[in-house]
N, C-alpha and C positions, 0 to 999 in steps of 0.2 A: 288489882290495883290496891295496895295500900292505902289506908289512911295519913293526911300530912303531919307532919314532924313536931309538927307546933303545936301541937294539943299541951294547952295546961289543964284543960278538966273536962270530965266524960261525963257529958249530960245523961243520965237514965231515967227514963221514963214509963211508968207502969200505966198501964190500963187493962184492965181485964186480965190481971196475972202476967200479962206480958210485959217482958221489959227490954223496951229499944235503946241501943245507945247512941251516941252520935260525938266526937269531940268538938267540942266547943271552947273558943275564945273570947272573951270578953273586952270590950273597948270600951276605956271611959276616961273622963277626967276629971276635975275639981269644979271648970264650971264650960261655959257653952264660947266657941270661938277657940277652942283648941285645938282644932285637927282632927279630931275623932271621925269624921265622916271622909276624910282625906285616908287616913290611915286605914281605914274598913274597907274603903273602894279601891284601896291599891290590894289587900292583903286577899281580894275575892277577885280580884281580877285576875294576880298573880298563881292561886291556887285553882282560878277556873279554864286558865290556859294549861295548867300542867296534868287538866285532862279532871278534876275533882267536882263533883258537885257540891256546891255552897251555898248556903241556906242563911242570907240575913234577916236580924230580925233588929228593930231598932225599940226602945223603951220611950212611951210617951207618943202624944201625936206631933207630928211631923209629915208635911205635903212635897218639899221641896226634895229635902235629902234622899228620898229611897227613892226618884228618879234615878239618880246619880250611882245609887249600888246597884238599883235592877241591871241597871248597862254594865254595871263592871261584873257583876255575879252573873248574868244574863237567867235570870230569875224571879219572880216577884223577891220584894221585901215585905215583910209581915212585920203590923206594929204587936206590940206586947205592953198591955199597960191594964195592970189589975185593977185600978181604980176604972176606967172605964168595961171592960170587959169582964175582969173576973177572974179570979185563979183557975176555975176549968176550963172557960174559954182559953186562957193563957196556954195551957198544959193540952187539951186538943191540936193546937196551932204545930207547938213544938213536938207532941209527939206522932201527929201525919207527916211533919216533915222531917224528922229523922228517917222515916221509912226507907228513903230513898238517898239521902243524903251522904255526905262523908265528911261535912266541914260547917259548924254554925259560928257565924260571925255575929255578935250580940252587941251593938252599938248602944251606949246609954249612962 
């Protein structure tokens, strides 16, 4: 199985020499009440029926919304927020779940 079509950029991730890839899409907009959590959970649902593992990951806390992608990715959703965690923590996150993945959906 291929990777989906829609990759506009290939996250790489080094640890220890090694570098995983994973494409990833980015979702955002100008400010909060846009769609962005509509448009992720259709775009992981659509890629998680067509047989693809999809990895969201949303920026900042939030309790409500990654309900609503676990169900459509059928996946946990992992928050990502340097200020709280940290850029290794950040980079552990993203790069255990490339391992396995084929599609990161990055809400934020």
């Amino acid at each position: 199985m291929t990777t989906p079509d829609t990759t506009v950029l290939t996250t790489k991730l080094e640890t220890n020499n090694v570098i995983t890839q994973c494409p990833a899409l980015f979702i955002s907009a100008p400010a909060s009440n846009q769609g962005k959590t509509t448009v992720t959970a259709a775009l992981a649902r659509y890629h998680s029926k067509q047989g693809y593992i999809v990895r969201v990951f949303k920026t900042g806390p939030d309790f409500i919304d990654p309900t609503i992608l676990e169900k459509a990715s059928k996946h946990p959703v992992y928050q990502i927020d340097l200020w709280m965690g940290g850029e290794h923590h950040c980079r552990q996150l993203l790069y255990s779940a490339a391992k396995d993945a084929d599609l990161f959906l990055i809400e934020g």
